[in-house]
C-alpha positions as CSV (number, residue, x, y, z in Angstrom):
1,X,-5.3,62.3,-22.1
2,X,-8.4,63.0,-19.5
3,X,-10.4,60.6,-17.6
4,X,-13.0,62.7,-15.3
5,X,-16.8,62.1,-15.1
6,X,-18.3,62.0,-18.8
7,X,-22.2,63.6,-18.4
8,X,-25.0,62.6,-20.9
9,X,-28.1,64.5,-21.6
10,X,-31.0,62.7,-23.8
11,X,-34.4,60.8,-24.0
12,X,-34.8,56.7,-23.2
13,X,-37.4,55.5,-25.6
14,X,-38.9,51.8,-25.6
15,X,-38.2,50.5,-28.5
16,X,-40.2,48.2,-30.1
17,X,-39.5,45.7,-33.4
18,X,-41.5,43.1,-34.8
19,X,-39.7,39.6,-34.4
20,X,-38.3,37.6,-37.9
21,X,-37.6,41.0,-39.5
22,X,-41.7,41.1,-40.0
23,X,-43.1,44.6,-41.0
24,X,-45.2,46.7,-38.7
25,X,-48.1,46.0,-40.2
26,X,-47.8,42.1,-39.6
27,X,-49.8,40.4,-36.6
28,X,-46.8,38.9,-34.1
29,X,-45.8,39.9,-31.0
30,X,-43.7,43.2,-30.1
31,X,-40.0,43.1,-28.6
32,X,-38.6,45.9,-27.0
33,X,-35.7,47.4,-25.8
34,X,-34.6,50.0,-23.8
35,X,-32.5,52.9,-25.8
36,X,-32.0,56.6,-27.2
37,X,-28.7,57.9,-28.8
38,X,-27.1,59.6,-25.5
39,X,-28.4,56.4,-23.4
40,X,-26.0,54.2,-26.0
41,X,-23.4,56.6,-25.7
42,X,-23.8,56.4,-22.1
43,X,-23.9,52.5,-21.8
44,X,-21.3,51.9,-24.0
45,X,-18.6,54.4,-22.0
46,X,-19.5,52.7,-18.9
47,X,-19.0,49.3,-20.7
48,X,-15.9,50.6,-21.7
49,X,-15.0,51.6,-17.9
50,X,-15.6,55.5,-17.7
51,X,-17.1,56.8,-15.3
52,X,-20.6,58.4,-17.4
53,X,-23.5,59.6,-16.3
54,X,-26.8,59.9,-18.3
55,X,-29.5,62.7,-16.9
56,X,-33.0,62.6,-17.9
57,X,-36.6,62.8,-17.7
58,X,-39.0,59.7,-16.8
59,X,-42.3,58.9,-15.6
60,X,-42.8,58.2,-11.6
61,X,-44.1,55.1,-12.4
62,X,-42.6,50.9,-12.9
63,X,-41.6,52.0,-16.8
64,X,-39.9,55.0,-15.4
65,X,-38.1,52.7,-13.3
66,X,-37.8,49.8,-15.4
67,X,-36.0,52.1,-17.8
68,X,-33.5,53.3,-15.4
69,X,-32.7,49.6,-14.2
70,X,-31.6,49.3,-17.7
71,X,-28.9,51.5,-17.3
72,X,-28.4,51.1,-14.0
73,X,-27.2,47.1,-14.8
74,X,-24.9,48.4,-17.4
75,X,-23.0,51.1,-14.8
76,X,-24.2,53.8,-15.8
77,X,-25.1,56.6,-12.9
78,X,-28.7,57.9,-12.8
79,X,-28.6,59.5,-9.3
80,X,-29.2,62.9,-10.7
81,X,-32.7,61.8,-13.5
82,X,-35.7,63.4,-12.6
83,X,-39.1,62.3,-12.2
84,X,-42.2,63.4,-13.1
85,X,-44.6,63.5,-17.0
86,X,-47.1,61.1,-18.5
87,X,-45.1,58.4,-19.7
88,X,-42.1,57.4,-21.6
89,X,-41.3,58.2,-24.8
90,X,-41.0,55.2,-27.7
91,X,-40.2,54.4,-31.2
92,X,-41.9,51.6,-33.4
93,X,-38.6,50.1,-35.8
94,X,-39.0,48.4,-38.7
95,X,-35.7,46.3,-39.2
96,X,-34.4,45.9,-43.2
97,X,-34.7,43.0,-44.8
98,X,-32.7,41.9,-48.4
99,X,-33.3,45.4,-50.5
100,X,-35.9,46.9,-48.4
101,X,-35.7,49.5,-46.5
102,X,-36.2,50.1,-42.4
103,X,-38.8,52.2,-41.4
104,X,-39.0,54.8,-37.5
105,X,-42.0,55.6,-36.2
106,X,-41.4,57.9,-33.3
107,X,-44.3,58.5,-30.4
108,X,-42.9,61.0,-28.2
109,X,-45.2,63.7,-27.9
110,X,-46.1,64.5,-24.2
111,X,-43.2,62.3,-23.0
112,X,-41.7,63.3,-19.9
113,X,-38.7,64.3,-22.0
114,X,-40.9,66.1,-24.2
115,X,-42.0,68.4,-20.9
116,X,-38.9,68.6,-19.6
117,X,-38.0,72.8,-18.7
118,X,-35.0,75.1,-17.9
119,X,-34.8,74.7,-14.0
120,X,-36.1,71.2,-13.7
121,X,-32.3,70.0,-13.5
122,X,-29.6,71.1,-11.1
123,X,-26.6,71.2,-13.8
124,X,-24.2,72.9,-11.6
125,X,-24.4,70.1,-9.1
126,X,-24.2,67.4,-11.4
127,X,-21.0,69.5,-13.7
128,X,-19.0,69.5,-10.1
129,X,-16.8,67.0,-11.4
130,X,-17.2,66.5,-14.9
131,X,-15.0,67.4,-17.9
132,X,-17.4,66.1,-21.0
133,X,-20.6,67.0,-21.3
134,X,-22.1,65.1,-24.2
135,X,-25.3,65.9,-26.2
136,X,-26.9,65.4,-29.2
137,X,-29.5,68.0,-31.7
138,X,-32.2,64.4,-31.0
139,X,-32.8,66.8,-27.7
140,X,-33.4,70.0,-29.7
141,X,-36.0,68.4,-32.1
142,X,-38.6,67.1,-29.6
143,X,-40.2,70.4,-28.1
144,X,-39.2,73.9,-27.7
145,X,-39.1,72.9,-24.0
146,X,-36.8,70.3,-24.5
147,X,-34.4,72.6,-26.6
148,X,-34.6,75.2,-24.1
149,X,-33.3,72.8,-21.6
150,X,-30.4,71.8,-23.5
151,X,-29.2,75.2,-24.3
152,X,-29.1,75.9,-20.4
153,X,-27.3,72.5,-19.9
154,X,-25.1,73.6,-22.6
155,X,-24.5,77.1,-21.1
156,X,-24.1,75.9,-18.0
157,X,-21.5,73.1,-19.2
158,X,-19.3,75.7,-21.0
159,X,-19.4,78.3,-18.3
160,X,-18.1,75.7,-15.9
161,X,-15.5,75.1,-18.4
162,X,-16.5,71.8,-19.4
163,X,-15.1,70.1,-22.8
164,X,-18.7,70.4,-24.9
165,X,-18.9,67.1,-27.4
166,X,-21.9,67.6,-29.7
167,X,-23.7,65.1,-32.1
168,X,-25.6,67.0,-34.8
169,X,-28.2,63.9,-34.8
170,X,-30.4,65.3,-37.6
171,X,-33.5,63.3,-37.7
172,X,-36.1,65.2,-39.9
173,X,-39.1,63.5,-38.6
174,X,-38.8,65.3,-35.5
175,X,-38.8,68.5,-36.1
176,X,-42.7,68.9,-35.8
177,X,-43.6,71.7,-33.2
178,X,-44.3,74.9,-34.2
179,X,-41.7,77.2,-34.9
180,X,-39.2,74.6,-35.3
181,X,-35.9,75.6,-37.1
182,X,-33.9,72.6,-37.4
183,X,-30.6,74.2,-39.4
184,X,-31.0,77.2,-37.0
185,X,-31.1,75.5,-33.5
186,X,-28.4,72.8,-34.7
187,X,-26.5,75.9,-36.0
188,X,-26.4,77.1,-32.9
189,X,-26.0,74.2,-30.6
190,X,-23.2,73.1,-32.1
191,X,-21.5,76.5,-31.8
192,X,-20.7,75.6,-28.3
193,X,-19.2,72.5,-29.0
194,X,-15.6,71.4,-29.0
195,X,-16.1,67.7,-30.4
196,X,-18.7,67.8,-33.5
197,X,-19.9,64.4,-34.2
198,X,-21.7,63.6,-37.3
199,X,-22.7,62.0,-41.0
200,X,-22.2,62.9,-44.3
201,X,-26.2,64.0,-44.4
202,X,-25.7,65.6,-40.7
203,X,-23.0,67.9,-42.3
204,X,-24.9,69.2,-44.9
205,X,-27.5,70.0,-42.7
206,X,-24.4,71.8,-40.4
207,X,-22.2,73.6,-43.2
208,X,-25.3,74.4,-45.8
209,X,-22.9,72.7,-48.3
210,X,-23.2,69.2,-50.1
211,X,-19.5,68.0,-50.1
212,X,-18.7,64.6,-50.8
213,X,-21.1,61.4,-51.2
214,X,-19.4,58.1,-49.9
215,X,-20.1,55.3,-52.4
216,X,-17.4,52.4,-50.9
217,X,-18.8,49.3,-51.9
218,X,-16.0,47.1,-50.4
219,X,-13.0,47.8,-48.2
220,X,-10.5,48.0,-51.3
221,X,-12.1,51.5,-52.3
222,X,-10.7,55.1,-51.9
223,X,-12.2,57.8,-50.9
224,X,-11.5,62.1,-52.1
225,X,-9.7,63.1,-48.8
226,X,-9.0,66.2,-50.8
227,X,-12.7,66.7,-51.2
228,X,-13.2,66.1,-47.4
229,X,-10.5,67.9,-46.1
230,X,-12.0,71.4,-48.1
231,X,-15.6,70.4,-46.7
232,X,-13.8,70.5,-42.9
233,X,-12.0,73.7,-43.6
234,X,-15.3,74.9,-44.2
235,X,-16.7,73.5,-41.3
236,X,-14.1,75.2,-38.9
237,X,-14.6,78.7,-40.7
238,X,-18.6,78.0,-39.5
239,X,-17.9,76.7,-36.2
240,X,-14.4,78.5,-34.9
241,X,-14.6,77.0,-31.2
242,X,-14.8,73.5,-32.4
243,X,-11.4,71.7,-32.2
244,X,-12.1,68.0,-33.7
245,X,-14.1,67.5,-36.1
246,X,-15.2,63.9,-36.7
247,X,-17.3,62.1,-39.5
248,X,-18.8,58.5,-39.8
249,X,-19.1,57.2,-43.9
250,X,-21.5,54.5,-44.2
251,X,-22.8,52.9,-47.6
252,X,-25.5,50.7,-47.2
253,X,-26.0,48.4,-50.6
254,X,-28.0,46.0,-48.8
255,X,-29.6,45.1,-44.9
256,X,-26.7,42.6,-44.3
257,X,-24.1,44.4,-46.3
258,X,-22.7,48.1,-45.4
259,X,-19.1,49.5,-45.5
260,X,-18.3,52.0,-42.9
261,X,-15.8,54.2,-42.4
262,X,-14.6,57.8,-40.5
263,X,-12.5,60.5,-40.8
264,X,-11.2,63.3,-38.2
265,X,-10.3,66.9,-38.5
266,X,-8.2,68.8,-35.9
267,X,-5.3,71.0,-35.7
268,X,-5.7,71.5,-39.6
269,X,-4.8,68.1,-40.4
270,X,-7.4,65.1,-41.8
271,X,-7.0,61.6,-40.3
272,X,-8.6,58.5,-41.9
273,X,-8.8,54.8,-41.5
274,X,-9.4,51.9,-43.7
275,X,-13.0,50.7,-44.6
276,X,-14.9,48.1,-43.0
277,X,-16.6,45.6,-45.1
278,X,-19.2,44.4,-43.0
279,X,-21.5,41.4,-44.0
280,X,-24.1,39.3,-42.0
281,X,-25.1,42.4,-40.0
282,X,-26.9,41.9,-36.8
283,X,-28.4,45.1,-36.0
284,X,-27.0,48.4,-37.4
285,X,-29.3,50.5,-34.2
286,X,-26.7,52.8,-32.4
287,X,-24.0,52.0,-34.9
288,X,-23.4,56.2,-34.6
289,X,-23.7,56.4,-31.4
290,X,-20.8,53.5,-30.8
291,X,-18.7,55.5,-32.8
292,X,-18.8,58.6,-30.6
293,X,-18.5,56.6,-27.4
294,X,-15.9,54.8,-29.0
295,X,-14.0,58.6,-29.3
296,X,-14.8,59.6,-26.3
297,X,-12.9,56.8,-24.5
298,X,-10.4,56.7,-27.1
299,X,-9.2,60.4,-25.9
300,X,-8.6,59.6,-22.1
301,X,-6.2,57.1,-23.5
302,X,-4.8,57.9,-26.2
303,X,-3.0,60.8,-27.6
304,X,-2.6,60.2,-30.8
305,X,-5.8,60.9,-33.3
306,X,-5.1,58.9,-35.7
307,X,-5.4,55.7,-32.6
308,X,-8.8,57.3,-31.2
309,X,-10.1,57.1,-35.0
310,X,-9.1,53.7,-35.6
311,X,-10.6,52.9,-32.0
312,X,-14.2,54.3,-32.6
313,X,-14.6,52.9,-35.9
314,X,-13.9,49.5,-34.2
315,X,-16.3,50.0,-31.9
316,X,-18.8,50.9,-34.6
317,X,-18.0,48.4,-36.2
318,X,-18.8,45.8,-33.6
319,X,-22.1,47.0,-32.5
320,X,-23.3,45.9,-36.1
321,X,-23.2,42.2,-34.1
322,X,-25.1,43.2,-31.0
323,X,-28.7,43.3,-31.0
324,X,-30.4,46.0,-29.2
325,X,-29.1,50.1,-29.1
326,X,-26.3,49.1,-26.9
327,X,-22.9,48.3,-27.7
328,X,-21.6,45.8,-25.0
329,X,-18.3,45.4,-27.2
330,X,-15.6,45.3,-24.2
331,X,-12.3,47.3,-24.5
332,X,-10.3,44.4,-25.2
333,X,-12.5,43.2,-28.1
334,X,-12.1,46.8,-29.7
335,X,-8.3,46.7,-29.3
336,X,-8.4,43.0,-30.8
337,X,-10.1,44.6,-33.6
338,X,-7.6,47.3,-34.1
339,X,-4.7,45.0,-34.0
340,X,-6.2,42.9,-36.6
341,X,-6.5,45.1,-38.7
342,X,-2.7,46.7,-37.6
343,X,-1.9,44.2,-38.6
344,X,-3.1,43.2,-41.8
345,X,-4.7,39.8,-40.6
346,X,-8.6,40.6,-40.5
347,X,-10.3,37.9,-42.8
């Protein structure tokens, strides 16, 4: 069990969403939101108690500020962002409705993330008194700047001996500057980890193999943990520094209606959980990242794998009733969550 300084490296983007589930292309008013995969991970630890803090790039300017007061009032620790750029990166999100689809629009070129270089950060000071340092492949897909930089956090991280916990975070509409090798970089950045977060997809994109499609439609299914266990043996043969190895299973049948799931390997062994069947769905935004938050707290308490899997998949589970990117599900919900289903009385 460890419970020192958790670090976060990523973009905050504005969101933005249509109200009523309307489409983009609708008339109406905009809402936004302040999130970003590592700023999720990073509110949701704090929310959880740990002390996390979230580095990166934003304008000198009220958004740039506005944006860190949104972390800020959830307790995470900014003292070490830096300033400077044209503006703040956003994405334009289309929510499902019934059968259809939603739909990302990114516009982060010439962000101040999207500028960010090697040298603009002091990682040494901020790694003092850290143990995780958390990132996600969403940094490496932006610019070749922006990659650079998170190789030398990266560097710097496992020279100081830090625990490395990496999200693969493949998101192919990214990858758009020039020279851009997504299963390269990702190949390499997640070399250096010791915690590899990711999907079914995000693992094919990792191993170069297409293992095993999850198809639960309700929480009474099975799943091959045969199947899975070979694809994570093949995983570790890829990435031999790497000692857990954890995967979030989602189906999605409908916008309302997706069963979710995870598994972990480490130590040779495969842990699983039972499926959530989860109806009525709120927002599934930052599901992912709850699950790796959810992890990452779950170790400085627990021992025992097979508790820190059934923790972040609680967690996950309960973002799916919180709109916005962050999960503000409290510890003591989670645990509720987990005894329920301990004890074989969740409706």
């Amino acid at each position: 069990m460890t419970n020192g300084k958790i670090v976060t490296l990523g973009e905050i983007l504005i969101r933005f969403s249509k109200q009523k589930h309307n489409r983009l292309m609708q008339l109406g008013p905009f809402n936004g939101v302040y999130g970003g995969s590592e700023a999720n991970v990073a509110v949701s630890l704090a929310t959880l108690g740990n002390d996390v803090e979230y580095v990166t790039r934003v304008p000198d300017n009220v958004i740039g500020d506005a944006s860190l007061m949104a972390l800020r009032e959830n307790n995470v620790d900014t003292s070490h962002v830096v300033r400077g750029g044209a503006r703040l990166g956003a994405y334009y999100f289309e929510e499902a409705a019934s059968l259809r689809s939603s739909r990302v629009v990114y516009d982060r070129e010439d962000s101040s993330f999207y500028t960010l270089e090697p040298g603009m950060i002091n990682w040494r000071e901020i790694f003092k008194n850290a143990e995780v340092f958390h990132c996600s492949g969403i940094t490496c897909a932006i610019s070749q700047n922006a990659a650079d930089a998170t190789f030398e956090a990266v560097k710097t991280a496992s020279d100081m001996g830090l625990t490395i916990s990496c999200d693969i975070n493949y998101r192919k509409n990214l990858w758009k500057y020039e020279g851009a090798d997504a299963s390269k970089t990702l190949h390499d950045l997640i070399s250096n980890a010791d915690i590899i977060f990711g999907d079914q997809g995000e693992y094919r994109v990792a191993t170069g193999c297409d293992g095993v499609h999850f198809r639960a439609t309700s929480s009474s299914d099975t799943i091959d943990l045969e199947a899975y266990r070979q694809w994570f043996e093949l995983a570790q043969k890829q990435y031999p520094r790497c000692k857990v190895f954890i995967m979030a299973l989602r189906n999605q049948m409908s916008s309302d209606h997706h069963t979710l799931t995870g598994l972990i390997f480490t130590g040779g062994k495969l842990y699983h959980t039972r499926i959530y069947d989860i109806q009525q769905i709120v927002d599934p935004m930052g599901v992912g990242d709850a699950f790796c938050a959810g992890y990452l707290h779950a170790r400085t308490v627990f021992d025992d794998p097979q508790m820190c899997l059934d923790y972040a998949l609680a967690a996950s589970t309960l973002k799916n009733s919180i709109k916005g990117d962050f999960n503000l599900s409290t510890d003591e919900e989670i645990r509720n969550l987990v005894d329920l289903v301990k004890n074989d009385t969740l409706d």
